[in-house]
C-alpha positions in Angstrom: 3.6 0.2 -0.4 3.9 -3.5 -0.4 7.4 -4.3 -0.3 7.1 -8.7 -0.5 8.8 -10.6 -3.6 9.1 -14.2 -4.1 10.9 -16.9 -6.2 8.5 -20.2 -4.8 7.0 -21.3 -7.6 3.1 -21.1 -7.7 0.6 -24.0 -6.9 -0.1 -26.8 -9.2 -2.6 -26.1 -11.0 -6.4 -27.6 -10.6 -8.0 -30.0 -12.9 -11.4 -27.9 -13.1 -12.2 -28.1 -16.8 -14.5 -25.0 -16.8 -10.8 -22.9 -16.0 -9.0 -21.5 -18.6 -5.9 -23.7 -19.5 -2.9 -22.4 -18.3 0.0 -21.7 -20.2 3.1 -22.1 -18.2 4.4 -24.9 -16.6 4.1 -23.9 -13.0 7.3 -22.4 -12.5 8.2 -18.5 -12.2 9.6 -17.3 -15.2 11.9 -14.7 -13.0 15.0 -13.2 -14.6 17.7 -13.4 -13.1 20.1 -10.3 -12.5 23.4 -9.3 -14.4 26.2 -9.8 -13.0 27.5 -6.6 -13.5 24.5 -5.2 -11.3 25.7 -7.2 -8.0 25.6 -3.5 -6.3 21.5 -3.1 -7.2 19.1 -3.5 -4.4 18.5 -7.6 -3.7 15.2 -9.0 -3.9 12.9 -8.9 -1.8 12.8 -12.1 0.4 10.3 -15.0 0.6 8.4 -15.8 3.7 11.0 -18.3 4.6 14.2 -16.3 4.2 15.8 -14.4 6.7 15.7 -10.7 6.7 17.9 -8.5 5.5 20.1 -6.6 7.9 19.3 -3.2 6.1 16.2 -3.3 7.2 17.1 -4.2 11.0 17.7 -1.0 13.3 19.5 -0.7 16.3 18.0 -2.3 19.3 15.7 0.2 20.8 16.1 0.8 24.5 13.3 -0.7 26.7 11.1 1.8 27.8 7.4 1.8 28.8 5.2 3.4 27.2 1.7 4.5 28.6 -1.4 2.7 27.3 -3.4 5.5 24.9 -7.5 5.6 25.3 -7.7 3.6 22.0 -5.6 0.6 23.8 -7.4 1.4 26.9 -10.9 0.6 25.0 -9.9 -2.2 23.4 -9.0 -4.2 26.8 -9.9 -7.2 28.3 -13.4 -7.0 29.8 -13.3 -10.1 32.3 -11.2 -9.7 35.0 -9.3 -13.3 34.2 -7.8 -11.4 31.3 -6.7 -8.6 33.0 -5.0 -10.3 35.4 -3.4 -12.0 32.9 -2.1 -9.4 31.2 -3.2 -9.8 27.9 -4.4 -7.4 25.2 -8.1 -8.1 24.0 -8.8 -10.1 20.9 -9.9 -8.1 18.1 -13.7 -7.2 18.5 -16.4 -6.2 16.1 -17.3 -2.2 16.9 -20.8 -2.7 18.8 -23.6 -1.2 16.3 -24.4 2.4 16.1 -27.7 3.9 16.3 -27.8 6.3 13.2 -25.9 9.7 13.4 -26.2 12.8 12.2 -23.3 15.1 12.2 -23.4 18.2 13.1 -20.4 19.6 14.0 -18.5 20.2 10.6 -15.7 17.8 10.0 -11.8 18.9 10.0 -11.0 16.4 7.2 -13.5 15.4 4.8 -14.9 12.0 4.9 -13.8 9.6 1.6 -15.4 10.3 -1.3 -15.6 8.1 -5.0 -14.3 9.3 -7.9 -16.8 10.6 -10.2 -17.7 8.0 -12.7 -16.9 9.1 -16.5 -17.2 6.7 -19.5 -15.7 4.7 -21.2 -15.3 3.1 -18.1 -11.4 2.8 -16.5 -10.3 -1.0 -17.2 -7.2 -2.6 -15.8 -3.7 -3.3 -17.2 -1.0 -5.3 -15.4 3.1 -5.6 -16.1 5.3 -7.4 -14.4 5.7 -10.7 -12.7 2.1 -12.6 -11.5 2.7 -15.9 -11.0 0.1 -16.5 -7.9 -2.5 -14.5 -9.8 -2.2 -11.0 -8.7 -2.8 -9.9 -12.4 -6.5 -10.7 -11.7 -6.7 -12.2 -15.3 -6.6 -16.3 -14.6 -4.3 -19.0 -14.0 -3.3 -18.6 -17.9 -1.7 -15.5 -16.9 0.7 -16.2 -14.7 4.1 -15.3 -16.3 5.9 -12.5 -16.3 4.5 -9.6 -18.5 7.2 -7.0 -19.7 4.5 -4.2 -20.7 1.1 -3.1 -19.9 -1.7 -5.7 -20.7 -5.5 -5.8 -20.5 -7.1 -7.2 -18.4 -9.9 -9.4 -20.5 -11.1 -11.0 -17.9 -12.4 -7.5 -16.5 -13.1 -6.0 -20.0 -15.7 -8.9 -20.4 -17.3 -7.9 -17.4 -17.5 -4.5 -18.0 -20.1 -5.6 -21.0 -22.0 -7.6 -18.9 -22.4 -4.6 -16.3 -20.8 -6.5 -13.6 -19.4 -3.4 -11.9 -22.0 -1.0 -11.9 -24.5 0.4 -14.8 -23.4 1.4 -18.6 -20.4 -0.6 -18.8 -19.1 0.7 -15.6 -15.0 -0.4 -14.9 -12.9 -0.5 -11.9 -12.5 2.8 -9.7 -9.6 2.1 -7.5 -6.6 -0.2 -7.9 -3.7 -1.0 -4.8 -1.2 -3.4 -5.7 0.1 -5.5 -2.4 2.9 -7.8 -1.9 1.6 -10.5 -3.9 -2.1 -9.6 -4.3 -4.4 -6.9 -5.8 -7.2 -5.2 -4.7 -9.7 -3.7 -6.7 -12.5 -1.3 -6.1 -15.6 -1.4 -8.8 -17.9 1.9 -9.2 -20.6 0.0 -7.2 -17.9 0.3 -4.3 -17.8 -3.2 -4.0 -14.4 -5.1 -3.6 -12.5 -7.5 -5.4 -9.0 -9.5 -4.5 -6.6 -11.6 -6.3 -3.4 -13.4 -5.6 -1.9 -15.2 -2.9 -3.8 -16.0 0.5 -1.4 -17.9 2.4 -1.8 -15.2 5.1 -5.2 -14.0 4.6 -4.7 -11.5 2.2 -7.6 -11.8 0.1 -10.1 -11.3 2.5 -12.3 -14.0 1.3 -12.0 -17.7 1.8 -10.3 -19.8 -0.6 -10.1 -23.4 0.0 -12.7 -26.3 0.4 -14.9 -23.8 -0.7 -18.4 -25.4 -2.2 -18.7 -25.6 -6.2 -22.8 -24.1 -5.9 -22.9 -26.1 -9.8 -21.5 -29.3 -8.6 -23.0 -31.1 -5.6 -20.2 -32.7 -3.3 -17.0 -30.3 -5.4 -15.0 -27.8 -4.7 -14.1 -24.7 -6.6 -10.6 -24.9 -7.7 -8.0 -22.8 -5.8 -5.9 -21.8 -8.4 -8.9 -19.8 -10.1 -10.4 -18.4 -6.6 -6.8 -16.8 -6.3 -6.0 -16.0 -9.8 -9.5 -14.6 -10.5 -10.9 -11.0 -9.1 -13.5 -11.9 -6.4 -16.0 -9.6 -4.4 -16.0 -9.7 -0.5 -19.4 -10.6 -0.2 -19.3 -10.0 3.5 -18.9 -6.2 2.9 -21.4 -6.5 0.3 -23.8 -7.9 2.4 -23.4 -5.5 5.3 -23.7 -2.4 2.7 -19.9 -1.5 2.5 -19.5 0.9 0.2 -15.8 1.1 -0.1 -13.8 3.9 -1.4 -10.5 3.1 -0.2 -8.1 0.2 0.3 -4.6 -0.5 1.1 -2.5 -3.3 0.7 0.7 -4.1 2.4 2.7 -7.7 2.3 -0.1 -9.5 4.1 -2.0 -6.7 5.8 -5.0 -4.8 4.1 -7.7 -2.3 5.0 -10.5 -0.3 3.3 -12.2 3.0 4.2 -15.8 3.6 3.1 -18.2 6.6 2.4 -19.4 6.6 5.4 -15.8 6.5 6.9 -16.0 2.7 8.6 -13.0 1.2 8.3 -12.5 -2.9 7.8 -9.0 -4.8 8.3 -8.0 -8.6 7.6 -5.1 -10.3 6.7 -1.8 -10.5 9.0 1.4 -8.8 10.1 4.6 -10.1 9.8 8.3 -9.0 11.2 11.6 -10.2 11.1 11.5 -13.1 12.8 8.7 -14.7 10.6 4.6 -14.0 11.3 3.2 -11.7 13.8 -0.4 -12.4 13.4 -3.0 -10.1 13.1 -3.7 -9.5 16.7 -2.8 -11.1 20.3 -4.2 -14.5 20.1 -5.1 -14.5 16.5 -2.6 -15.2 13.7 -5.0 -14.6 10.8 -8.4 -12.5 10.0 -9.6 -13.6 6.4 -12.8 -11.9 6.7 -12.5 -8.0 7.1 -13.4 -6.9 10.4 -14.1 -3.4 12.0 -10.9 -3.0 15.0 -10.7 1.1 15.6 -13.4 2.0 17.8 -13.2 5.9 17.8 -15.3 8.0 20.4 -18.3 8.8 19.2 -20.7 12.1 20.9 -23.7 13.4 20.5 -23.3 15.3 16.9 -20.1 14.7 16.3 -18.7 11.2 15.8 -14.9 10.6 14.3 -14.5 8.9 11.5 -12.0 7.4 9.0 -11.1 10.2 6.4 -8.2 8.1 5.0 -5.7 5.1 5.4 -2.1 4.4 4.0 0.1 0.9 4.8 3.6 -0.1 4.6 4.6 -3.7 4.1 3.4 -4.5 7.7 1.9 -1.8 9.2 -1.4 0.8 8.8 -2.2 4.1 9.9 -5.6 5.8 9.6 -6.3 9.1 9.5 -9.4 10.6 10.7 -11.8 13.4 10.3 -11.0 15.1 13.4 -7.2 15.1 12.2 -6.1 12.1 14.5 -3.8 9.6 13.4 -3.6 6.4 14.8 -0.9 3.1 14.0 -0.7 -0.4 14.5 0.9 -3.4 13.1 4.7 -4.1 12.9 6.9 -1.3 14.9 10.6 -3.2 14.5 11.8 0.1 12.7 9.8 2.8 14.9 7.6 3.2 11.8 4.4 2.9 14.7 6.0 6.2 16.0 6.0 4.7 19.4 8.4 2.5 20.8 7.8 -1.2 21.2 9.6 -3.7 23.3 11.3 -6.4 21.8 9.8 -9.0 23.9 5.9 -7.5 23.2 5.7 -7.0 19.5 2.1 -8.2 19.8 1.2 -4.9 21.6 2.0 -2.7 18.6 -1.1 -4.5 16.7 -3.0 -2.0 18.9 -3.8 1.2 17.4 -2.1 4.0 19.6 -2.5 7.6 18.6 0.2 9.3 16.8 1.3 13.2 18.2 3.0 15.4 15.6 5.3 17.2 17.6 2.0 19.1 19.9 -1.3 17.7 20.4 -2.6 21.2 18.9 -1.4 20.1 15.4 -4.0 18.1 13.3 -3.2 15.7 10.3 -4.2 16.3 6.7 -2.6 13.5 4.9 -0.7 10.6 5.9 1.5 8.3 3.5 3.8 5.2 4.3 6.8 3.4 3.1 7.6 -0.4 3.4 8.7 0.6 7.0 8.9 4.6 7.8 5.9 6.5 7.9 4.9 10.1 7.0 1.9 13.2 7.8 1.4 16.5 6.9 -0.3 18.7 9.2 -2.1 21.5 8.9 0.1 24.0 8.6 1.4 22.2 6.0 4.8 20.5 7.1 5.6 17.1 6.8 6.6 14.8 9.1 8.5 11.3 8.6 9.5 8.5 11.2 10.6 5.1 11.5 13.6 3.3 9.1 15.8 6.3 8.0 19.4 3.8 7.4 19.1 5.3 3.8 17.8 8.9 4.1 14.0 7.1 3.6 12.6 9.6 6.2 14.1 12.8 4.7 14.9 14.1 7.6 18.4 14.1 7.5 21.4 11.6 7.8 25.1 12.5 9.4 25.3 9.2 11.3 24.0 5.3 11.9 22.4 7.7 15.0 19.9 8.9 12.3 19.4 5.4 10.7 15.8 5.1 13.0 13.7 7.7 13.2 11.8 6.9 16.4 9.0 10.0 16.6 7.6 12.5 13.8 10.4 14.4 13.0 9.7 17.4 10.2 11.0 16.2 6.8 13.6 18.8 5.6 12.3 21.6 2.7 9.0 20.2 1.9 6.9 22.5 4.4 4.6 24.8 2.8 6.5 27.7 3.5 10.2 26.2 1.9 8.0 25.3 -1.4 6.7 28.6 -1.7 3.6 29.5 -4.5 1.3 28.7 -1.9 2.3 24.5 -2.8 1.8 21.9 -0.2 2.8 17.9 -0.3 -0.7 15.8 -1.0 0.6 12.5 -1.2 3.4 10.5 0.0 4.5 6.9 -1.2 7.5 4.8 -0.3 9.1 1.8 -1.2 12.0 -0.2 0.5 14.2 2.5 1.3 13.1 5.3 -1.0 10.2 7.9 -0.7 8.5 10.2 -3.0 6.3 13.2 -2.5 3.9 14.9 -4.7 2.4 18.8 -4.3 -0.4 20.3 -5.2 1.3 21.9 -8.3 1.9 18.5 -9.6 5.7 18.0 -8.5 7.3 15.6 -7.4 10.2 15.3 -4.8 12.4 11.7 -4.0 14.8 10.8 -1.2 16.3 7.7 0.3 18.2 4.9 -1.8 19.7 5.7 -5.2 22.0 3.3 -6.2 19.8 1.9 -9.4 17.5 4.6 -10.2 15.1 4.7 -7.6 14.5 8.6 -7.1 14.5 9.5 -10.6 17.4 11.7 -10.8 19.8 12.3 -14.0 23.0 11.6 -13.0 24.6 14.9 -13.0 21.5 16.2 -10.8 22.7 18.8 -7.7 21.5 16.7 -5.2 24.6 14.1 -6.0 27.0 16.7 -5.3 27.3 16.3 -1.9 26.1 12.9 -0.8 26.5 11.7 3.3 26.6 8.3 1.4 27.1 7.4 -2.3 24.2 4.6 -2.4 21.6 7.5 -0.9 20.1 10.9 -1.2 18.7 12.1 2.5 17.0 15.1 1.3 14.1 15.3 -1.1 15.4 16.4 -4.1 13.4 17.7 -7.3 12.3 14.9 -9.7 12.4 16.3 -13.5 9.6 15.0 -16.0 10.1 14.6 -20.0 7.2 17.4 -20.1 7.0 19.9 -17.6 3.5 21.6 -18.7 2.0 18.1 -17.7 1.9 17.9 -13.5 1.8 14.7 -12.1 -1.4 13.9 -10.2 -0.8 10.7 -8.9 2.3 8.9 -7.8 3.3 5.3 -6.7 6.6 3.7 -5.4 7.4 -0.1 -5.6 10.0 -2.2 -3.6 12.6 -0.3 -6.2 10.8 1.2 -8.6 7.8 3.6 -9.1 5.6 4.9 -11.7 3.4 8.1 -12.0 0.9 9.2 -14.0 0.1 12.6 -15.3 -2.9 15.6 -15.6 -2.8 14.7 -19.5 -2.7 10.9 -18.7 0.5 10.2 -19.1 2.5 7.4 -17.2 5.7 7.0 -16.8 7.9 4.6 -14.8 11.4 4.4 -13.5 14.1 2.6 -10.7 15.1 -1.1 -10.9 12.4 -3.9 -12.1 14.0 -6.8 -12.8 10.7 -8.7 -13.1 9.2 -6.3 -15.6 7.6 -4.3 -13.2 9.2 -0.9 -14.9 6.4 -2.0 -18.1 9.7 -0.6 -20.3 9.9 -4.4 -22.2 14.0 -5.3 -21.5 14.3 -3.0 -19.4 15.6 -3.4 -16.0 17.1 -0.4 -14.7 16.2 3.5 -15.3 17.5 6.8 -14.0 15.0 9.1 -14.9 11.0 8.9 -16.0 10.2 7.5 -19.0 7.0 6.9 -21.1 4.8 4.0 -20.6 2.0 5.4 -22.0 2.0 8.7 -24.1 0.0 11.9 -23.6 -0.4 12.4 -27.0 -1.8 9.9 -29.6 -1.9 6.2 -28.5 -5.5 4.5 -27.8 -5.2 5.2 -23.7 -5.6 7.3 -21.2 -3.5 6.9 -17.8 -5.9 7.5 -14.8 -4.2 5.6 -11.6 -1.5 3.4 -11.5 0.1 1.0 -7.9 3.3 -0.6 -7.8 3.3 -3.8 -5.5 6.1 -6.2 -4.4 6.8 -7.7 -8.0 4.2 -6.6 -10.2 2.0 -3.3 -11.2 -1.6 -2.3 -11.9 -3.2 0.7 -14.0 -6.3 1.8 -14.5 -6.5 3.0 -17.9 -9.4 4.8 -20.3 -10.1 4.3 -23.7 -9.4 7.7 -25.5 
């Protein structure tokens, strides 16, 4: 979950005549908060403001940690390096000659989402002012509902992602970008690039119609692209994530690709030692790789500046910013660069393997296979739901089991799926379709009625450190799919349902006026209406859904 808001006005906008003309005058249109809800969450920060101190832990001790294989690999091959003490540059896996797997795989390796028509077509809501709707630089106010995308819808006629009218399979909303993922598995990225982002080049790029031009900026951001790189190397992606900068995807064939950059406190990171940004998607994780049985990515979840991939021999690996422990390893102050190696994550034993993985802007969570769930990293508002009774639990620093959400305290034979946080909230969905919220609670974010059980007795007023049982409108319709925003978060339904709730002060709730809600409510109905919910992602001030035509 991308957690990355902004008031800095978009860029000016290009001359290009072939652009649509846009419609605002440059500025966000960004409301501003009541003042009788000074106590709500404050907005997320621009690149250039300083962080918030809820987000800051406690100075972790310094303690060395030893280098894993995966770091090992990934060193310095000269000696001049080594001696210098540097990590390696990121490097392009070496080519594989083709495998063939024999020995069967613990997780299964990513798999698309079997098309059905009409094909799914995105909405947006919210605020999009550097183009993460994907529709054009006309569209780049704040939306207060769900609104088609026409740009896509008249792409869908002319077959531009995939055969019979084929739409958009996947959608991941970032901090201030969006990926999409067509049925052809190709790619497509909108919104702001300052840090690489998009994975795609966007300035002083050549107009192929107009010898000695350049295509305009303003339409290369707030336009879907495809990553032609991964088209060209036959990436067939299934997956992607987006954090505030940082994004991955995960193919059929479980390769993984990275670009974009990591960010802390203090201002950038980069995206590894040496190098500040990657804007084309490059291959970093070089698992090993045996005669009949080579690992692979099975999946891949980010918070606002880190990833973690989880792979088919039930692995999990981390890298990117580790400020709040949310690596699961500790990282020295004065090295932050070293957590942008992937290190191998250990749930509890090294006999237990990894089913799922999930993250929050910056805590981190896995079930394993016996079905419990672990959490780490920034726990100052019960994010982790592991428990709170002191500012001693406020950073979570290894996997710690997340309290009544193991397969044996849900009983029926349930199990957590999926995980998705925000800033300092979480949610959890289960196999039967329900869903479970911990962490911050002072405007809505978990969903809970008021007079809900779990408010009884409170370590803290503002939080909730146990999951708690989220209740929906209609019970007979089980969530399938879950998102959580910055402060907000949205679900949608077996029936196709959505529904939205928490704080969204920039319309990202899709509720028109609303700002602020307790519990779920309706975005889009089961019953009647003209669509059909399939997927929806929350990012850092805006929201995406793929929706069907009923």
């Amino acid at each position: 979950m991308p957690p990355r808001r902004t008031s800095r006005a978009p860029a000016s906008k290009a001359t290009d005549e072939s652009a649509p003309k846009p419609q605002v005058n440059g500025t966000s249109n960004k409301r501003a908060a009541s003042p009788e809800r000074a106590a709500s969450p404050p907005t997320k920060r621009s690149r250039s403001a300083a962080s918030h101190s809820e987000n800051e832990p406690p100075a972790p001790a310094a303690v060395r940690k030893p280098r894993s294989k995966v770091a090992a690999a990934a060193a310095p091959a000269d000696a001049a390096a080594k001696k210098a003490g540097k990590l390696s540059p990121v490097r392009e896996a070496h080519a594989v000659a083709e495998h063939t797997q024999v020995k069967p795989y613990f997780n299964p390796l990513p798999t698309p989402s079997p098309a059905k028509r009409p094909g799914l077509l995105p909405f947006a809501w919210g605020t999009g002012n550097f183009g993460q709707f994907g529709m054009g630089p006309a569209f780049l106010d704040e939306i207060s509902k769900p609104k088609r995308n026409t740009w896509a819808e008249e792409r869908m006629e002319q077959n531009a992602f995939g055969e019979n009218h084929a739409g958009m399979e996947f959608v991941v909303a970032g901090g201030l970008h969006t990926i999409f993922i067509d049925e052809k598995g190709t790619i497509w990225t909108c919104g702001v690039n300052d840090d690489a982002a998009l994975g795609r080049i966007t300035q002083d790029v050549p107009d192929p119609n107009s010898p000695n031009t350049f295509l305009s900026v303003d339409d290369l951001c707030s336009y879907p692209y495809p990553l032609q790189t991964l088209v060209d190397e036959g990436f067939r992606a299934v997956k992607a994530v987006a954090g505030d900068s940082i994004c991955a995807a995960v193919s059929d064939k479980g390769e993984l690709r990275v670009w974009g950059s990591f960010r802390v406190n203090e201002g950038s990171l980069g995206f590894s030692n040496g190098l500040k940004h990657q804007y084309m998607p490059v291959s970093i994780l070089q698992l090993p790789h045996k005669p009949g049985d080579a690992e692979k990515v099975s999946s891949i979840a980010s918070g606002g500046n880190h990833i973690l991939v989880l792979t088919t021999h039930g692995n999990i690996y981390t890298w990117g910013a580790g400020e709040q422990a949310q690596l699961g390893r500790k990282v020295l102050e004065r090295r932050k660069i070293h957590g942008t190696v992937p290190e191998k994550v250990t749930l509890g034993t090294r006999s237990r393997k990894a089913t799922t993985i999930g993250a929050g802007s910056f805590h981190s969570f896995a079930i394993d296979d016996k079905g419990d769930v672990w959490g780490w990293g920034l726990n100052s508002m019960g994010q982790t739901g592991t428990g709170w009774s002191s500012s001693e639990d406020s950073v979570v620093q290894l996997p710690k089991k997340v309290i009544g959400l193991s397969k044996a305290e849900l009983g029926d034979e349930d199990v957590v799926v999926q995980i998705d946080g925000g800033n300092h909230h979480t949610l959890f969905l289960t196999k039967l379709g329900k869903v479970y919220a911990c962490g911050r609670s002072n405007a809505g974010q978990l969903g809970l009625a008021e007079d809900h059980a779990a408010f009884e007795d409170q370590v803290d007023p503002d939080f909730v450190a146990e999951p708690a049982l989220v209740a929906f409108p209609d019970p007979t319709d089980p969530v399938v799919q879950i998102s959580a925003g910055v402060h907000n978060n949205a679900a949608v339904t077996q029936g196709g349902a959505l529904y939205t709730w928490g704080q969204g002060v920039q319309g990202e709730l899709g509720l028109g006026d609303e700002e602020e809600v307790s519990t779920p409510r309706v975005v889009v109905r089961k019953d009647g209406g003209a669509w059909f919910a399939t997927a929806v992602s929350c990012g850092g001030q805006h929201s995406v859904g793929l929706f069907r035509k009923k």
